[in-house]
C-alpha positions in Angstrom: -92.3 35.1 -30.2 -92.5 31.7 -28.5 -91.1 30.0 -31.6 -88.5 32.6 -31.6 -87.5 31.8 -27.7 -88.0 27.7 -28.3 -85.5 28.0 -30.9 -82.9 30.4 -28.4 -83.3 27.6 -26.0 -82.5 24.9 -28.5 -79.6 27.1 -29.6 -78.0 27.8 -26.2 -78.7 24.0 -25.5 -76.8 22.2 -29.1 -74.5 24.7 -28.1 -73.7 23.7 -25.0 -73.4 19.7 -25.7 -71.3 20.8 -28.3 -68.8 22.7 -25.9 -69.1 19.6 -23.9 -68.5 17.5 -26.5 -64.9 19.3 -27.5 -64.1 19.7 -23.6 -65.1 16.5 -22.0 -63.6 13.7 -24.5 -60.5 16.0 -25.4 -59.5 16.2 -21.4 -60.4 12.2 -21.5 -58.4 11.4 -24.6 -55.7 14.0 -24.5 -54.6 14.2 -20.8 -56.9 11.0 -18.5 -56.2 8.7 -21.0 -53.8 9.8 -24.3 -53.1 7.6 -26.7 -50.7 4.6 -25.5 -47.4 5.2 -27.4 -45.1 4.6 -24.3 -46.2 1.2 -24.0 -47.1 0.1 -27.6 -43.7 1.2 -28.8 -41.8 -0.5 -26.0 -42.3 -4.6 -27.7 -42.2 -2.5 -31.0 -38.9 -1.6 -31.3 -37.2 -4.4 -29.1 -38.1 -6.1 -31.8 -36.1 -4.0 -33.9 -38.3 -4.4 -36.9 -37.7 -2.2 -39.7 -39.7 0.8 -39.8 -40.0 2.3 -43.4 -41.7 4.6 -45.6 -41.5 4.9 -49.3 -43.3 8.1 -49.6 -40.9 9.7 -47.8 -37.5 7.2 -48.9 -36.2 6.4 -45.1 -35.8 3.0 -43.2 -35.4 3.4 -40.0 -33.5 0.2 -37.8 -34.1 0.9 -34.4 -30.7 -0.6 -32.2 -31.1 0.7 -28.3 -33.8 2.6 -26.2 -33.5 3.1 -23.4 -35.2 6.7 -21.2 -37.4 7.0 -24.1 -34.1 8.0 -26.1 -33.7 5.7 -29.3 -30.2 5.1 -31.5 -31.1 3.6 -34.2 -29.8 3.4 -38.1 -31.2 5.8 -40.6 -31.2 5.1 -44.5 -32.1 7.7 -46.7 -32.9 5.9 -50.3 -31.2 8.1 -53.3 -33.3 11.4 -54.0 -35.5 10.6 -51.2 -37.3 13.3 -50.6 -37.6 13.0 -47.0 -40.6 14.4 -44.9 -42.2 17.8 -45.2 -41.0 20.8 -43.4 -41.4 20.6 -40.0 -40.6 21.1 -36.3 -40.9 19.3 -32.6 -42.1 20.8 -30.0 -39.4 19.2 -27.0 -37.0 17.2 -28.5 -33.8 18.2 -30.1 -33.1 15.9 -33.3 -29.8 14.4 -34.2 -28.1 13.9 -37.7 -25.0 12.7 -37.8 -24.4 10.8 -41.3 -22.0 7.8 -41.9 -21.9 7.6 -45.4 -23.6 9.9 -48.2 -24.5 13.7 -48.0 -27.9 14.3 -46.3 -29.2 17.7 -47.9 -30.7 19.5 -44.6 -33.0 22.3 -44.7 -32.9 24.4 -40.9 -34.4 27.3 -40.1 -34.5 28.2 -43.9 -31.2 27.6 -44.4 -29.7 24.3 -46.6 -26.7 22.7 -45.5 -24.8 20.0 -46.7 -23.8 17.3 -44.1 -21.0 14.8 -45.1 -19.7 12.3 -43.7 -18.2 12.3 -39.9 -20.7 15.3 -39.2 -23.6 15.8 -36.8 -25.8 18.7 -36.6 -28.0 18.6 -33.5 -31.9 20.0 -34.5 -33.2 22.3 -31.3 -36.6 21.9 -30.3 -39.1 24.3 -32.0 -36.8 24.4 -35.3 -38.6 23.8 -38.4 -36.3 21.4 -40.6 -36.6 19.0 -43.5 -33.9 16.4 -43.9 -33.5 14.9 -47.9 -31.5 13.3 -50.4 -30.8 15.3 -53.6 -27.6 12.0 -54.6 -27.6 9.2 -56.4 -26.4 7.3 -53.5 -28.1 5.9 -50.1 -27.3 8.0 -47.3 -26.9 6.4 -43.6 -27.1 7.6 -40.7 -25.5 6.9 -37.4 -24.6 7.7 -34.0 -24.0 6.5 -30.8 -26.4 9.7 -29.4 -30.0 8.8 -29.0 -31.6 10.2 -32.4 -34.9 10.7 -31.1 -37.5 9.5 -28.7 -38.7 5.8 -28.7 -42.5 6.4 -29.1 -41.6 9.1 -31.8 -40.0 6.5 -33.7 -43.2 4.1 -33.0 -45.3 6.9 -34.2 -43.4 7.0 -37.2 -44.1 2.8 -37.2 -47.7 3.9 -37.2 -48.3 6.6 -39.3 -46.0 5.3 -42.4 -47.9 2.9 -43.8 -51.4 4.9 -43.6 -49.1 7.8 -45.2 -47.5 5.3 -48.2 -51.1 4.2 -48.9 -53.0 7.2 -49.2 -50.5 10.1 -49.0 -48.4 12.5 -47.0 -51.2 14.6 -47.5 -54.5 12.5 -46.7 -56.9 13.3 -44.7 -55.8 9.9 -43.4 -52.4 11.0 -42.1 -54.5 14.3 -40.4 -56.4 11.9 -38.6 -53.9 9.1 -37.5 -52.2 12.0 -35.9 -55.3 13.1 -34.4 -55.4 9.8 -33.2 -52.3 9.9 -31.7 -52.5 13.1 -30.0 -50.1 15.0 -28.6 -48.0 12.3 -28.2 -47.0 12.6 -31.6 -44.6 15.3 -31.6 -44.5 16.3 -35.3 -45.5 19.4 -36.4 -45.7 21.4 -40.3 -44.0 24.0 -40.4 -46.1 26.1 -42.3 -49.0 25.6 -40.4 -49.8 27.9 -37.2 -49.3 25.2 -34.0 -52.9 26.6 -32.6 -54.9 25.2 -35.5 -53.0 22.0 -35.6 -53.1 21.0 -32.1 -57.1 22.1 -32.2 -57.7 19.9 -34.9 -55.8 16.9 -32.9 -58.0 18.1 -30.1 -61.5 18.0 -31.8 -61.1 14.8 -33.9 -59.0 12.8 -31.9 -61.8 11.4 -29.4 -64.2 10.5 -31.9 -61.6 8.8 -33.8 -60.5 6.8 -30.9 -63.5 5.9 -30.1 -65.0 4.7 -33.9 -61.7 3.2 -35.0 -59.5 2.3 -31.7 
């Protein structure tokens, strides 16, 4: 019986680090101190260096931000196949193509958009812009596209996905990393679980591999 009870008490007590472990560093690294995209992405993109992934066959050329709103230049490579299905949680998303026909899945529905054409993405709208031509498709538009530390997100998370993956373990924990902040969402995966995940393994990553 007094085994039985020592090993209650050890119970109740891993259990309760543990529950301080997923509540302590999550409130520290998610909300105290979340990972620094506002100021990272600020000397980023005044830069204006390219940001580009060949996984998913778009350049982005970041031209103006300013509010946290970026315009920028958008090239979709011929049959790029663009990033997975998806949705963000507050910020609308703008297409508005200058040359090309950008294939754009919303909501389940695929439209076509040509040139001299914008389609404004809500919030909360799962979408997946591609290119099923032959030809590069650009876009442009004086409207701010999408926030600045999105867009330095992006800078961040490309080249992790390009070397292992859209799909790597690597890419789940870079956005882990990130938080939050990183307002990119699959579609096809319930918000809860993704956000926990970000939660749990976000601290420790930060902390082993800031």
């Amino acid at each position: 019986m007094n085994v039985m009870n020592k090993w209650k008490r050890i119970s109740k007590l891993l259990g309760l680090l543990f529950a301080l472990y997923l509540l302590v560093p999550g409130l520290i690294f998610n909300h105290i101190r979340p990972y620094p995209l506002s100021e990272k992405c600020e000397t980023h993109l005044q830069s204006q260096a390219l940001i580009q992934s060949s996984a998913e066959g778009i350049s982005i050329l970041p031209e103006q931000c300013e509010d946290n709103r970026l315009t920028a230049t958008v090239i979709f490579k011929p049959h790029a196949a663009g990033p997975p299905r998806h949705f963000h949680e507050h910020f609308d998303e703008v297409f508005e193509v200058k040359q090309g026909v950008l294939t754009l899945e919303v909501n389940g529905e695929t439209k076509n958009i040509l040139p001299g054409q914008k389609i404004i993405v809500p919030k909360g709208t799962p979408h997946k812009p591609s290119n099923k031509t032959n030809q590069e498709v650009i876009l442009q538009s004086q409207d701010a596209m999408m926030p600045c530390t999105f867009a330095y997100g992006l800078a961040e998370l490309y080249p992790i996905m390009d070397a292992h993956g859209i799909e790597s373990k690597q890419v789940l924990f870079q956005l882990a990393k990130m938080g939050n902040g990183m307002d990119t969402w699959l579609a096809d995966k319930p918000l809860i679980i993704q956000k926990s995940l970000r939660w749990i393994l976000g601290p420790s990553i930060r902390i082993f591999n800031p």
